[in-house]
FIMARLO-555612 format. One record per residue (C-alpha): residue number from 0; chain; x, y, z. Coordinates in steps of 0.05 Angstrom, whole numbers, plus 5000, padded with zeros to 4 digits. Each point is the difference from the previous one (the first is absolute). Example, Ala and Ser with C-alpha at 12.3 -4.5 7.8 and 13.67 -1.06 7.14 Angstrom:
<sites>
SITE   num   cadena     px     py     pz
SITE     0        A   5246   4910   5156
SITE     1        A   5027   5069   4987
</sites>
This chain:
<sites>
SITE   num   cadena     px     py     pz
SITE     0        A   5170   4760   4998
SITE     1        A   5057   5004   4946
SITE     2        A   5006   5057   4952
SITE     3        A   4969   4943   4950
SITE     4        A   4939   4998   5023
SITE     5        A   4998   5071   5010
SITE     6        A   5011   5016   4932
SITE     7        A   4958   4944   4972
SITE     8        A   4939   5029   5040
SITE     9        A   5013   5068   4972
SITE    10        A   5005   4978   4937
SITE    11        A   4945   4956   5011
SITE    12        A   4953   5058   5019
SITE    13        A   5032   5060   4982
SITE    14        A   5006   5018   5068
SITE    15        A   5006   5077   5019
SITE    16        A   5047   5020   5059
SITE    17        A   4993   5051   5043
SITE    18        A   5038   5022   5067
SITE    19        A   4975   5050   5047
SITE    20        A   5037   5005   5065
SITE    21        A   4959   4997   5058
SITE    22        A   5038   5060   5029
SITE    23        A   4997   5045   4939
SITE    24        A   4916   5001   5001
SITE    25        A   5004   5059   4959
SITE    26        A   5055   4976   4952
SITE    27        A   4989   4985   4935
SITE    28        A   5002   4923   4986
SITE    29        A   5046   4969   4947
SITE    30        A   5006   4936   4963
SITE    31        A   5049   4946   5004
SITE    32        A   5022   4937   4970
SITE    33        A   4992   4932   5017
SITE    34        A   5077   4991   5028
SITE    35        A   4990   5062   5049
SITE    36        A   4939   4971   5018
SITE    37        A   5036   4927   5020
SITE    38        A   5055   5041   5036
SITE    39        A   4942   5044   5043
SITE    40        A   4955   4933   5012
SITE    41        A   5012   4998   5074
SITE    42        A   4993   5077   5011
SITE    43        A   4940   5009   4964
SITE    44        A   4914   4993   4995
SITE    45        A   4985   4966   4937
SITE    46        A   4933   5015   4978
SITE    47        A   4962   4971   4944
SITE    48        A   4948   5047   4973
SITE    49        A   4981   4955   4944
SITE    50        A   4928   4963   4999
SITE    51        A   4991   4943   5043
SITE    52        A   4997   4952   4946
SITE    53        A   5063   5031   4979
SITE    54        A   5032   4993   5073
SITE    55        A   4974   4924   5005
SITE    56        A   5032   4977   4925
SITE    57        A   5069   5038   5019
SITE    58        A   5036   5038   5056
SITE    59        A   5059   5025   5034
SITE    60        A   5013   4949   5050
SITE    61        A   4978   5041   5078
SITE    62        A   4966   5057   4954
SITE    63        A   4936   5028   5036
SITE    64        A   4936   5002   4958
SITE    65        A   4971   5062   5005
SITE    66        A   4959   5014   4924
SITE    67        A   5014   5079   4987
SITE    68        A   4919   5014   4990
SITE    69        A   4994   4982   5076
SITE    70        A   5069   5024   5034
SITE    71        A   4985   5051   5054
SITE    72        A   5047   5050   5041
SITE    73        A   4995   4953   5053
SITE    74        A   5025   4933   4975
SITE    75        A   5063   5038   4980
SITE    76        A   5006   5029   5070
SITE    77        A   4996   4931   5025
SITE    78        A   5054   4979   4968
SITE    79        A   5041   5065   5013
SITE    80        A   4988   4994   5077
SITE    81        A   5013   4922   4998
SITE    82        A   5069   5012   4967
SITE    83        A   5019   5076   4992
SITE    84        A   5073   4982   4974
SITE    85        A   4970   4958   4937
SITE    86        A   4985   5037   4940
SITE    87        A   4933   4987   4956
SITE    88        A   5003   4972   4934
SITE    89        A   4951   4999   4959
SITE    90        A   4982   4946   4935
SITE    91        A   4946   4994   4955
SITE    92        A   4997   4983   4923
SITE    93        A   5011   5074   4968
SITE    94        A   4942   5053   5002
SITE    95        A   4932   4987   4941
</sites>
């Protein structure tokens, strides 16, 4: 997906960005822009934690739908077992 659409979509939906590395449980996460996001596609989990009539209208092409009122430990240690080199980032439309 070009940077284009990745910044149109975060403008879009003011789209919040956050990386935790799979290894680094404990660590704290941090945010990061739309370009580092386009350069870490391919080594990364991209999970939409919007509604799903928010995840339907818009999304990060390969993102995985999982709303943040329903995300349990255990989807995220799916993904970490599936993939343990690929970090987790995290998008949703800012914090109400």
């Amino acid at each position: 997906m070009p940077i284009t659409c990745l910044t149109r979509l975060a403008v879009a939906i003011l789209l919040l960005f956050t990386l935790c590395q799979p290894a680094q449980a404990a660590g704290k996460p941090r945010s990061i822009s739309t370009k580092q996001l386009a350069e870490q596609l391919e080594q990364s989990h991209i999970i939409d934690t919007r509604s799903r009539l928010e995840y339907a209208t818009l999304r990060i092409k390969g993102a995985i739908h999982i709303p943040v009122g329903t995300m349990i430990k255990e989807d995220l240690q799916r993904l970490i077992n599936k993939a343990p080199q690929k970090a987790l980032v995290f998008y949703c439309n800012g914090f109400r």
